[in-house]
C-alpha positions as CSV (number, residue, x, y, z in Angstrom):
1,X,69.6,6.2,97.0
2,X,66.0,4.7,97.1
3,X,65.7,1.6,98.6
4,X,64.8,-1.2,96.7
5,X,60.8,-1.6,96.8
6,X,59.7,-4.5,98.3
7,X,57.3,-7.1,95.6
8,X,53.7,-7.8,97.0
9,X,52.6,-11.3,95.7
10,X,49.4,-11.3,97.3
11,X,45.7,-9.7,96.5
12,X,42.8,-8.7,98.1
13,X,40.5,-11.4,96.8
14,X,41.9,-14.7,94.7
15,X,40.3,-14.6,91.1
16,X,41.0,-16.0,88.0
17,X,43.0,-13.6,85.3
18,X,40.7,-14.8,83.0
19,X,38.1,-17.5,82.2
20,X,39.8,-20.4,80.7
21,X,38.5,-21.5,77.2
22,X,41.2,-24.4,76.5
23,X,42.3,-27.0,78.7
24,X,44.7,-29.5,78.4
25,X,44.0,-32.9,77.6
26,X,43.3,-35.7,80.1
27,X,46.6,-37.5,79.7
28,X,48.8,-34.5,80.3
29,X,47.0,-33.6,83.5
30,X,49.5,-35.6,85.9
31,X,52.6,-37.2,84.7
32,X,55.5,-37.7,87.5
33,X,58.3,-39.2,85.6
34,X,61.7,-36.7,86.2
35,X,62.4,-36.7,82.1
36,X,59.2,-35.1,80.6
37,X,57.9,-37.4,78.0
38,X,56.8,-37.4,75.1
39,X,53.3,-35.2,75.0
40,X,56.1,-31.8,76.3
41,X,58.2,-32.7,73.2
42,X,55.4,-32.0,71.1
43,X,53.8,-28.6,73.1
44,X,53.2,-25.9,70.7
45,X,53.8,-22.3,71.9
46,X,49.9,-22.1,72.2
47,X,49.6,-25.3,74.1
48,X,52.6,-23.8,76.5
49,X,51.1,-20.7,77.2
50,X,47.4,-22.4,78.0
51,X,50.2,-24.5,80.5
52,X,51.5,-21.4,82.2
53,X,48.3,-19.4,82.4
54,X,47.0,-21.8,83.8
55,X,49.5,-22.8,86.4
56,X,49.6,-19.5,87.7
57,X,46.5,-18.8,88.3
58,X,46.2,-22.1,89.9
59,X,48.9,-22.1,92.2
60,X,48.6,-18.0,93.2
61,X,45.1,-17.9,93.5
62,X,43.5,-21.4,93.7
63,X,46.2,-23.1,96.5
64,X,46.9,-26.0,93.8
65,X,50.5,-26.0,95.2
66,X,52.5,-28.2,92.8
67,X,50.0,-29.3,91.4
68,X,48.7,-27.0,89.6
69,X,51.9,-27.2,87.2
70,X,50.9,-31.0,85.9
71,X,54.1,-33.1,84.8
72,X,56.4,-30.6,86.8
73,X,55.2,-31.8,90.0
74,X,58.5,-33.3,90.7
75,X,60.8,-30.8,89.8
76,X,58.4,-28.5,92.0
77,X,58.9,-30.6,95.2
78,X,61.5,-30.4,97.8
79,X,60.6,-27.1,99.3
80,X,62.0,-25.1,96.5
81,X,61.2,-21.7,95.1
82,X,58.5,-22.8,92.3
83,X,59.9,-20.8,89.6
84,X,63.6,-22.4,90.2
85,X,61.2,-25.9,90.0
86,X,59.9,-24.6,86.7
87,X,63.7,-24.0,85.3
88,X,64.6,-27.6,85.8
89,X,62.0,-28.7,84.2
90,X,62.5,-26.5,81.2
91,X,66.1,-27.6,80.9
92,X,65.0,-30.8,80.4
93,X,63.0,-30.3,77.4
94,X,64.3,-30.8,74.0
95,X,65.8,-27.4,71.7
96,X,62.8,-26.9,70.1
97,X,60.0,-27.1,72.9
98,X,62.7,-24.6,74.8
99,X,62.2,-22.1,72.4
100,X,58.4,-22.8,72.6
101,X,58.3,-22.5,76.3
102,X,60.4,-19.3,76.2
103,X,58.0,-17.7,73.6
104,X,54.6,-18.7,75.6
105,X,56.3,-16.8,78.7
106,X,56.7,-13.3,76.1
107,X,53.1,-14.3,74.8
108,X,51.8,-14.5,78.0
109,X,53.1,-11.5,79.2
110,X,52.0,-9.2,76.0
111,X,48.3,-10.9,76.8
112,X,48.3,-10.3,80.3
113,X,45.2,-8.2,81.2
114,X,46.0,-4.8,82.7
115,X,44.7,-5.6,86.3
116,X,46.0,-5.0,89.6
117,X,44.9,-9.0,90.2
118,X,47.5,-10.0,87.5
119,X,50.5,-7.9,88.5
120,X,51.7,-11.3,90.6
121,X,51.8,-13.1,87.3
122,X,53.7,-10.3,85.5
123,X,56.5,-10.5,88.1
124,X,56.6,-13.9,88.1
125,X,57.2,-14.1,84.5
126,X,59.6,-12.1,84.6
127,X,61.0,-14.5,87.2
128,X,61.0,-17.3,85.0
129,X,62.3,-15.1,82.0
130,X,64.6,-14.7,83.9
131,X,65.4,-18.1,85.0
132,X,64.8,-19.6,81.5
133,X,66.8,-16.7,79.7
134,X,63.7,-15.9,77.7
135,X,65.0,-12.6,75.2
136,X,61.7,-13.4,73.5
137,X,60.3,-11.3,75.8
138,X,62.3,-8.3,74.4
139,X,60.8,-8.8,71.2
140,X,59.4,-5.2,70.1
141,X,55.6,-6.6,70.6
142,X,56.0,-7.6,74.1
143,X,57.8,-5.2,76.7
144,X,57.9,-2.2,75.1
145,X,54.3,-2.6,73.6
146,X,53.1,-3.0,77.0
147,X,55.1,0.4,78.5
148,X,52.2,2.8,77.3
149,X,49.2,0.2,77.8
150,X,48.9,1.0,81.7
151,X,50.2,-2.1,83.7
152,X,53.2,0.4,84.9
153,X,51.0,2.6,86.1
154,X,48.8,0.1,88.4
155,X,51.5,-0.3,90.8
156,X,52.5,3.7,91.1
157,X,50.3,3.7,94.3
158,X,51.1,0.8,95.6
159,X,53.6,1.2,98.9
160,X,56.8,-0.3,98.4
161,X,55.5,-1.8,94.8
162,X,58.3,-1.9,92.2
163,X,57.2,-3.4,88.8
164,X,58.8,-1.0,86.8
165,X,62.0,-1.6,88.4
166,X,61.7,-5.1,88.3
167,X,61.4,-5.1,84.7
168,X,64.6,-3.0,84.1
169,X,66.3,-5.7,86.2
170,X,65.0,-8.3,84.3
171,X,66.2,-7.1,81.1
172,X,69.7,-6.2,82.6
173,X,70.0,-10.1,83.4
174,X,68.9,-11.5,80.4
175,X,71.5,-12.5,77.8
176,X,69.5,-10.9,75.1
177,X,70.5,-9.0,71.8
178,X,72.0,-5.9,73.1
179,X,69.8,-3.8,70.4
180,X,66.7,-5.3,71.6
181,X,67.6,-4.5,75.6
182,X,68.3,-1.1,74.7
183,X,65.7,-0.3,72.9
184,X,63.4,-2.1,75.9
185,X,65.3,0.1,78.6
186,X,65.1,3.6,76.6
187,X,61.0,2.6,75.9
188,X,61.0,2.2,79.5
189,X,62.9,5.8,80.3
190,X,59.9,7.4,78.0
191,X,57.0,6.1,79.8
192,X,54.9,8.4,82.1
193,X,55.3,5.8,84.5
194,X,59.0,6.2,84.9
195,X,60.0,7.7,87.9
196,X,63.7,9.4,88.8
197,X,63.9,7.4,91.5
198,X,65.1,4.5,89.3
199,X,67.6,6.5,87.4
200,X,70.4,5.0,89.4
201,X,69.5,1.5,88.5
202,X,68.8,2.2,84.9
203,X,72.3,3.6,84.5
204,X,73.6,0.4,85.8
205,X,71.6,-1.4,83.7
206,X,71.8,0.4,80.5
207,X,75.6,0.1,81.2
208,X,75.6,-3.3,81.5
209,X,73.5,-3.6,78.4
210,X,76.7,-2.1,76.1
211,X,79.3,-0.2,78.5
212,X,80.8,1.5,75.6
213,X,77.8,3.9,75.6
214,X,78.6,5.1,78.8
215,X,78.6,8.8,77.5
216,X,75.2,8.6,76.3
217,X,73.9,6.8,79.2
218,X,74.7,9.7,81.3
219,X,73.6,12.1,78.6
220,X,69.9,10.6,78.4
221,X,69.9,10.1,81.8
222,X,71.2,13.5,83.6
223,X,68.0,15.2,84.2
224,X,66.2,12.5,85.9
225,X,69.3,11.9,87.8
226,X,70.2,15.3,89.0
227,X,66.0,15.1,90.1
228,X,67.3,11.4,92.0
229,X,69.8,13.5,93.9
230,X,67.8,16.2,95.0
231,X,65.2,14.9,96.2
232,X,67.0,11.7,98.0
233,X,70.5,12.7,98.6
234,X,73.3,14.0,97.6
235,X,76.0,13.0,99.8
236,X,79.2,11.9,98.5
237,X,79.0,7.8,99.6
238,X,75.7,8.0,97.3
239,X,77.5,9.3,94.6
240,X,80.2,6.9,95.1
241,X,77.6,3.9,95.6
242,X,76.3,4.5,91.9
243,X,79.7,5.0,90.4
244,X,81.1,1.6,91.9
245,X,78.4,0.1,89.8
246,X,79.3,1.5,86.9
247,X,83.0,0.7,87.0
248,X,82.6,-2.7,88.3
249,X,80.1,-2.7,85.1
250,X,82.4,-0.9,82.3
251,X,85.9,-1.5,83.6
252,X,88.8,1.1,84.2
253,X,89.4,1.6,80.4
254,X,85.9,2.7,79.3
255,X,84.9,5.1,82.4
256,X,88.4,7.1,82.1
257,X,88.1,7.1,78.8
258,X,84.4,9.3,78.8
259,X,86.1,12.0,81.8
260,X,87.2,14.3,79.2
261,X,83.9,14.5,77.5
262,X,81.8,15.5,80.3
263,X,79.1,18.3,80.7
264,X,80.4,20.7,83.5
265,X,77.7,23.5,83.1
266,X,75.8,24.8,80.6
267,X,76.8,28.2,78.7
268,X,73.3,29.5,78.3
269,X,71.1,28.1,81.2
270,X,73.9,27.8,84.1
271,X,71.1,25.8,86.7
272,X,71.0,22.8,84.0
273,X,72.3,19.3,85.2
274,X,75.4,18.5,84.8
275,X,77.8,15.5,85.5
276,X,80.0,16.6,87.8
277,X,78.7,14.2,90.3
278,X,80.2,11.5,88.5
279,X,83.4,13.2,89.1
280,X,82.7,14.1,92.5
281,X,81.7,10.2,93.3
282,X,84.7,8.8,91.3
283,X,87.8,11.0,92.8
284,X,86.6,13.0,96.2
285,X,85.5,11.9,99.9
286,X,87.4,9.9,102.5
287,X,87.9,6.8,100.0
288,X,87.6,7.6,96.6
289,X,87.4,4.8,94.1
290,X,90.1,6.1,91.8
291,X,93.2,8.3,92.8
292,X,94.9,10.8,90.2
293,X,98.5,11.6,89.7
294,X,100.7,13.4,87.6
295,X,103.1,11.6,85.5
296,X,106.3,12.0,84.2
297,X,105.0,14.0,80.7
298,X,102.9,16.7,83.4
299,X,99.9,14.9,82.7
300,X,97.1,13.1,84.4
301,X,96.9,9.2,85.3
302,X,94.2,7.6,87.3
303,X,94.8,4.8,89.4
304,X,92.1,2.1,91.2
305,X,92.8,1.9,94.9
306,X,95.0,-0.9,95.8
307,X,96.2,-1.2,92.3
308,X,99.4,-0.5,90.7
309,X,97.7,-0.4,87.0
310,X,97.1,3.3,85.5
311,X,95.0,4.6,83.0
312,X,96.4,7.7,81.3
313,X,93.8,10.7,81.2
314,X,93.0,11.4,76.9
315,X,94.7,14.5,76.4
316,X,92.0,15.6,74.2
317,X,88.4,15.7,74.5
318,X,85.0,17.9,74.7
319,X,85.6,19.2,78.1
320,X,89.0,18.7,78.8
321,X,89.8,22.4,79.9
322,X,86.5,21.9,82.6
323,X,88.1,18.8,83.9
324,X,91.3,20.4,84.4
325,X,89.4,23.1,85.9
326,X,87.7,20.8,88.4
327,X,91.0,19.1,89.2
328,X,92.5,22.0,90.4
329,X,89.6,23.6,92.6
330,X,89.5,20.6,94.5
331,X,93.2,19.9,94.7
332,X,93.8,17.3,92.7
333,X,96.4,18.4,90.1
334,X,99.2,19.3,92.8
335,X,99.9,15.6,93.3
336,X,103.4,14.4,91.8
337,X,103.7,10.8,90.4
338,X,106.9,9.6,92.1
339,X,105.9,10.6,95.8
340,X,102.1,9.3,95.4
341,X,103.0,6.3,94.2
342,X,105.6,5.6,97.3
343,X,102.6,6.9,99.6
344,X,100.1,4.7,98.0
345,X,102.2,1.1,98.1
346,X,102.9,2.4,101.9
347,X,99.4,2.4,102.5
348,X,98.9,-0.4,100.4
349,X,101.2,-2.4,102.6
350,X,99.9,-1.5,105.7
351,X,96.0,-2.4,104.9
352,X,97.2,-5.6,104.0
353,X,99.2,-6.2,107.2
354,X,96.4,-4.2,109.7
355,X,93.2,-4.4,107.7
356,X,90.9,-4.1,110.5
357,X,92.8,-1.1,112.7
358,X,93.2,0.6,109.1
359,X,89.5,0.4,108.6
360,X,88.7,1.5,112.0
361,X,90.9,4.4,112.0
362,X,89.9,5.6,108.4
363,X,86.8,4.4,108.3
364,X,87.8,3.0,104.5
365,X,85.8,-0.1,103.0
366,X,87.7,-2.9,101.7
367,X,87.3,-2.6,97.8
368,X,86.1,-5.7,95.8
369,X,84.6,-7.2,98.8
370,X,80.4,-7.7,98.6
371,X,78.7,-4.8,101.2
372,X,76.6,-6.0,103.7
């Protein structure tokens, strides 16, 4: 898998975004109580996003520090990251100057200019959409309007630069409509500026969006990542890496459910991309996330390692002759129930007792645990 690409926050020379033609009034410029008073209460979207704009570019390219946020000043102290600083204060604001603070972050990021010198901004307001749980920002006329107005492309150059990715990350976190994030993510998928590279990631993401489309997700999403494991790797632990995210994602019930339905290979163009690896990351390699048995009715369960709960393979489905198929060129439909499950408490038991020799002997991660 790609490794995640590294943001650059600074710029070759510090200018303004653009020239400022409103300012805030003299008695909002510095106010230090820790409760924002009264004028905050009574900010309009417009009078927000003047706030922002120009506390960004005051702080990023002007060395204003803390101060170029004024009446946040204290929530900005303390050696904390500023955008964490800006949160705080925004939880302290009333309802309705929330939802005006979260709608000047979307306005300010659908007004951004399409410079390389505001691409700091951009990711930062993310950041804070983030932070704030701004779904505004999903809002047709905002993300999506700004996939084919060339801001993607300005970082495509850029070594280790990731704002593309940063933005499918963003709306993976947000606690937004699920409509509105999927429409953001598949605008996103159709841009020129997306690259296979970040197919892993939006699978993760679009799954986390609504896990019950896990079918289509992979559907929309094979060719770009059958191009992912070419050209970066194919290896089984890589395969197994991007399908422990999607069942940690969509739980045991929804990913067994979608194994029957599958593409193996295509009838008529027999290079096409298929899903196999899911199959191959899921069930194969020295520690494979799920193990299969046959139970009593000469059928298929699958079982999470270290678990004693199955999940009964649908009977019907699609492709249910090609998983069967797949099962039994790689061995996997010779196992009987009775004697896999004795084997598997066995080794259960002695992981639990011997973790570390197990692990050095099998070289077998400890599931559920966070990797290093």
């Amino acid at each position: 898998m790609p490794k995640d690409k590294v943001r650059k926050t600074e710029i070759a020379a510090p200018v303004r975004i653009e020239q400022r033609e409103d300012t805030l009034e003299d008695d909002e410029i510095l106010i230090v109580d820790i409760d924002p008073p009264g004028p905050f209460a009574a900010y309009t979207v417009h009078k927000f996003q003047t706030w922002l704009r120009v506390g960004f570019e005051e702080f990023l390219f002007e060395g204003k520090d803390i101060w170029a946020f004024p009446g946040a000043e204290n929530f900005l102290a303390g050696g904390k990251h500023f955008i964490r600083g800006l949160g705080e204060f925004y939880r302290t604001l009333p309802a309705s100057p929330q939802a005006h603070f979260r709608q000047a972050i979307a306005d300010l990021l659908a007004t951004l200019p399409s410079e390389k010198r505001a691409i700091p901004v951009f990711e930062y307001l993310l950041d804070l959409a983030v932070e704030t749980q701004a779904y505004e920002i999903l809002q047709a006329n905002i993300l999506r309007a700004r996939v084919g107005a060339g801001f993607f492309g300005l970082t495509d150059d850029m070594d280790e630069e990731s704002l593309f990715a940063q933005t499918l990350m963003t709306v993976a976190q947000l606690a937004a409509p699920i409509h509105d994030a999927l429409e953001t993510i598949r605008t996103l998928i159709h841009s020129p500026h997306f690259d296979h590279a970040y197919s892993g990631v939006t699978l993760t993401t679009l799954c986390h969006c609504d896990g019950s489309q896990l079918l289509q997700h992979l559907a929309q999403l094979r060719k770009p990542l059958a191009q992912m494991f070419r050209e970066f790797s194919s290896d089984a632990e890589t395969k197994r890496e991007l399908v422990e995210s999607v069942l940690e994602t969509v739980g045991p019930d929804q990913l067994v459910s979608v194994l029957t339905h599958l593409t193996h290979f295509d009838h008529e163009k027999q290079d096409a991309p298929h899903d196999t690896w899911f199959l191959d990351g899921l069930l194969l390699g020295n520690s494979p996330l799920m193990s299969i048995r046959r139970t009593e009715d000469d059928w298929f369960a699958l079982t999470r390692i270290n678990s004693t709960v199955s999940y009964p393979l649908p009977s019907d489905g699609s492709t249910v002759h090609e998983l069967i198929d797949y099962l039994r060129e790689n061995g996997l439909d010779r196992v009987e129930g009775p004697a896999n499950d004795e084997i598997c408490r066995k080794i259960g038991g002695i992981r639990d007792e011997n973790m570390p020799l197990f692990e050095a002997i099998f070289a077998v991660p400890v599931y559920g645990e966070a990797r290093a």
